[in-house]
C-alpha positions as CSV (number, residue, x, y, z in Angstrom):
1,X,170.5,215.8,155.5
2,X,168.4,215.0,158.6
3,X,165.2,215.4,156.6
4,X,166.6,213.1,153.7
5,X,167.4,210.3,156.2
6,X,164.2,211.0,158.0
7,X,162.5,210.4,154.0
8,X,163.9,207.3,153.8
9,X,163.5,205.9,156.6
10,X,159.9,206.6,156.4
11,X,160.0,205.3,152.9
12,X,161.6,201.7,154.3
13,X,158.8,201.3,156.9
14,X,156.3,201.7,153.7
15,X,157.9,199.2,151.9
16,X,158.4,196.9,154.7
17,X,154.4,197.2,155.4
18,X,153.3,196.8,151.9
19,X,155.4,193.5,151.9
20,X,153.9,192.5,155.1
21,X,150.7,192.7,153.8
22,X,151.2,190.6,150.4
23,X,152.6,188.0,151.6
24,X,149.8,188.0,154.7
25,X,147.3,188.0,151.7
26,X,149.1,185.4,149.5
27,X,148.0,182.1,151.4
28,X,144.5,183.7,150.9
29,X,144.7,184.3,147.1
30,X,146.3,180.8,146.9
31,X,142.8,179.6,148.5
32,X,140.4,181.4,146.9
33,X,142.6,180.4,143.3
34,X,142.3,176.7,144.4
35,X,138.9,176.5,145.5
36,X,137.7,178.8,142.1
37,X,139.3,176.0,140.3
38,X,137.8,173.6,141.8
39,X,134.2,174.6,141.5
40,X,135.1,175.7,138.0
41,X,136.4,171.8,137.4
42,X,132.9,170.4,139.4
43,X,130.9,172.7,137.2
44,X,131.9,171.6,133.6
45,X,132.2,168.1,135.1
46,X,128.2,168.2,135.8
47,X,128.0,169.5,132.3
48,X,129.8,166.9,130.3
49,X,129.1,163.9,132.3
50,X,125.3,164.5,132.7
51,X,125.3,163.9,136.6
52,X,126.2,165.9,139.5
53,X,129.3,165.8,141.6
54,X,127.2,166.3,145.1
55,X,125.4,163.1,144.1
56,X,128.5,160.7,143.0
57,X,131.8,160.2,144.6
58,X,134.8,159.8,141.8
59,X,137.6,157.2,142.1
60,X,140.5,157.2,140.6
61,X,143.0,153.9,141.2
62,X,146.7,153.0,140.0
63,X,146.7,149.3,139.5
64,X,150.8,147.0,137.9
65,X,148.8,147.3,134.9
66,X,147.4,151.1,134.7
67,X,144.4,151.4,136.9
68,X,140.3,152.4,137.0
69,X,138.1,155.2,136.7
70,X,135.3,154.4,139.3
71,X,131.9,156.6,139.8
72,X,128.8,155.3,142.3
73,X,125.7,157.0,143.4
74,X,125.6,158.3,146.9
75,X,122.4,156.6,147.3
76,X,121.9,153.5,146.2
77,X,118.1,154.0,145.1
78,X,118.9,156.7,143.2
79,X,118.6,155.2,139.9
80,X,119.1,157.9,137.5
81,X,122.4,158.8,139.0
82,X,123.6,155.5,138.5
83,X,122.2,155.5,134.8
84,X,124.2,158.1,134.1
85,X,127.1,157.1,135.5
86,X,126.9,153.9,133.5
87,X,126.0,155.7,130.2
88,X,128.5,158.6,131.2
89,X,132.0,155.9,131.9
90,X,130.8,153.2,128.5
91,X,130.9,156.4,126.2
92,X,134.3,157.8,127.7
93,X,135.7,154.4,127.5
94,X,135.0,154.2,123.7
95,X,136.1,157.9,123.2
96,X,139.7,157.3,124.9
97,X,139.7,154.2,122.7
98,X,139.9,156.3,119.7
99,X,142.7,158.6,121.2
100,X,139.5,161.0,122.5
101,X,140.4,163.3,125.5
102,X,138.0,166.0,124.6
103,X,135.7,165.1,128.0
104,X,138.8,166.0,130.1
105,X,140.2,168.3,128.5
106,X,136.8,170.5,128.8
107,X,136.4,169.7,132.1
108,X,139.5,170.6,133.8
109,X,140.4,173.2,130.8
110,X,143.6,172.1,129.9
111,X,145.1,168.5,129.2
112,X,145.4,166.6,131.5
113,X,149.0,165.3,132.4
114,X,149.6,161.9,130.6
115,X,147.3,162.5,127.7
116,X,149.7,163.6,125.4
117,X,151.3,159.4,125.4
118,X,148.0,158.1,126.1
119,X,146.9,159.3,122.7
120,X,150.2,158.3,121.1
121,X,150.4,155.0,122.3
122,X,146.2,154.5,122.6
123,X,147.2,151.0,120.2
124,X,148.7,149.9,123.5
125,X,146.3,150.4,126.0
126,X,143.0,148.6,126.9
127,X,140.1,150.6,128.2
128,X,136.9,148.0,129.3
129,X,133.8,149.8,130.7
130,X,132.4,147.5,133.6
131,X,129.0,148.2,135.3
132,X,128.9,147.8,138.9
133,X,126.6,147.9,141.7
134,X,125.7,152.2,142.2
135,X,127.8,153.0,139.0
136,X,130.7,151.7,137.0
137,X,134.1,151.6,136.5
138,X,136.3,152.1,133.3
139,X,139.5,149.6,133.5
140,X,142.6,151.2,131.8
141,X,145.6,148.8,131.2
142,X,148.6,148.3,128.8
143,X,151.6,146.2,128.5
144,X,153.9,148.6,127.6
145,X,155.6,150.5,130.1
146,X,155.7,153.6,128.8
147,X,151.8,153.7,128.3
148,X,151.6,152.3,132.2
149,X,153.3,155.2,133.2
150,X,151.7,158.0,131.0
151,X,148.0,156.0,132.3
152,X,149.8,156.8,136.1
153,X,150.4,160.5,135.7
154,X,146.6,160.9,134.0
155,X,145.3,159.8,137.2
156,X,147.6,161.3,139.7
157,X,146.1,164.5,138.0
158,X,142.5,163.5,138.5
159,X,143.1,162.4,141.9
160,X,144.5,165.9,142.5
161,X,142.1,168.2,140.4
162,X,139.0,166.2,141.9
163,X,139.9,166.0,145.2
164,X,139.1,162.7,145.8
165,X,142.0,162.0,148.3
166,X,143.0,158.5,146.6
167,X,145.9,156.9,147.0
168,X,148.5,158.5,144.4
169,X,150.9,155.3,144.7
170,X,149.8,151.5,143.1
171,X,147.6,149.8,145.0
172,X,148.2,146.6,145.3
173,X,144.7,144.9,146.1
174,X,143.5,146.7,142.7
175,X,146.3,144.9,141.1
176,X,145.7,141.4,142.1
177,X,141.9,142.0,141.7
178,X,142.6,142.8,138.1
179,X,143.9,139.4,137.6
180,X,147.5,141.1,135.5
181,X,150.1,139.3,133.8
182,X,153.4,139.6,135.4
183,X,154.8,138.3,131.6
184,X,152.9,141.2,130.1
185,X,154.6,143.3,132.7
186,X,157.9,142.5,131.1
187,X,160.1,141.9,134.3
188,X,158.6,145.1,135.8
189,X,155.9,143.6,138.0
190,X,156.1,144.6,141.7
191,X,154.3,141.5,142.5
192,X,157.2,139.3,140.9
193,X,158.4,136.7,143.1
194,X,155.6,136.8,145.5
195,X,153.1,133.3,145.6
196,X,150.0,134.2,144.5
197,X,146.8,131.9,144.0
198,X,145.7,130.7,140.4
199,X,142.1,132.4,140.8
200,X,144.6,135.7,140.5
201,X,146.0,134.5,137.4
202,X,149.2,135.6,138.7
């Protein structure tokens, strides 16, 4: 009797050290998961957009209307970069057009959280390449609601899976900037109410 009680007693401090371990080595799985998915992500994203991540810096921004897709060059002589960036953000802008998600869909190897209403409502939504000084930016913008918040989620999920540390909520200077409609907004506007100049077209 003594040496069954001794067994399992001996058995429970086993049990009780394996456990200790996992869940000492679970914050560092967790770690080495995130950070192999995020290289994995910068990888295929040098592949399909033809420039490289250590050279650019990524923004994503939520705007009343949808937001932007932003890339500039680190350096600002470095021409190619921004070439490439230009060429790179023009194409992608057609491609989403046409209800196109392949480009993020390789890169981060799955689809991308938003897509899904993006492509079913892409009738609804605007997508205007823009060159600008270092790069370019991709405006993305609908009146319908639903679209705005499907265009929302999408870049939540880049802001995340990039790392870029952007803002997740609207921002409000992107908005104005923009130059929205608070009528296309259909009552929904978080700008309602508030005087804004004509040069807004608010």
């Amino acid at each position: 009797m003594v040496r069954m009680k001794n067994y399992f007693v001996r058995l429970l401090a086993v049990l009780l050290s394996l456990a200790f371990v996992a869940t000492a080595q679970q914050p560092t799985d967790q770690h080495h998961n995130h950070k192999q998915r995020g290289d994995g992500v910068n990888e295929r994203g040098d592949h399909a957009m033809g420039f490289s991540h250590e050279k650019t810096t990524h923004h994503f921004r939520l705007t009343a209307e949808g937001g932007s897709i932003e890339v500039i060059a680190n350096d600002p002589g470095d021409a190619a970069s921004q070439e490439m960036i230009r060429t790179h953000l023009s194409h992608i802008a057609k491609m989403f057009k046409e209800g196109d998600f392949s480009a993020p869909m390789f890169i981060h190897g799955e689809a991308p959280a938003g897509v899904p209403v993006m492509k079913q409502l892409k009738a609804d939504i605007s997508y205007t390449f823009e060159s600008l000084d270092g790069g370019g930016r991709v405006r993305i913008a609908s009146a319908n609601p639903k679209a705005v918040e499907a265009i929302h989620a999408f870049l939540r999920y880049q802001i995340k899976d990039h790392q870029t540390g952007d803002s997740v909520e609207l921002d409000k200077q992107a908005s104005a900037e923009a130059g929205h409609s608070c009528t296309a907004m259909k009552g929904k506007c978080p700008f309602a109410g508030q005087q804004r100049s004509s040069a807004n077209k608010h």
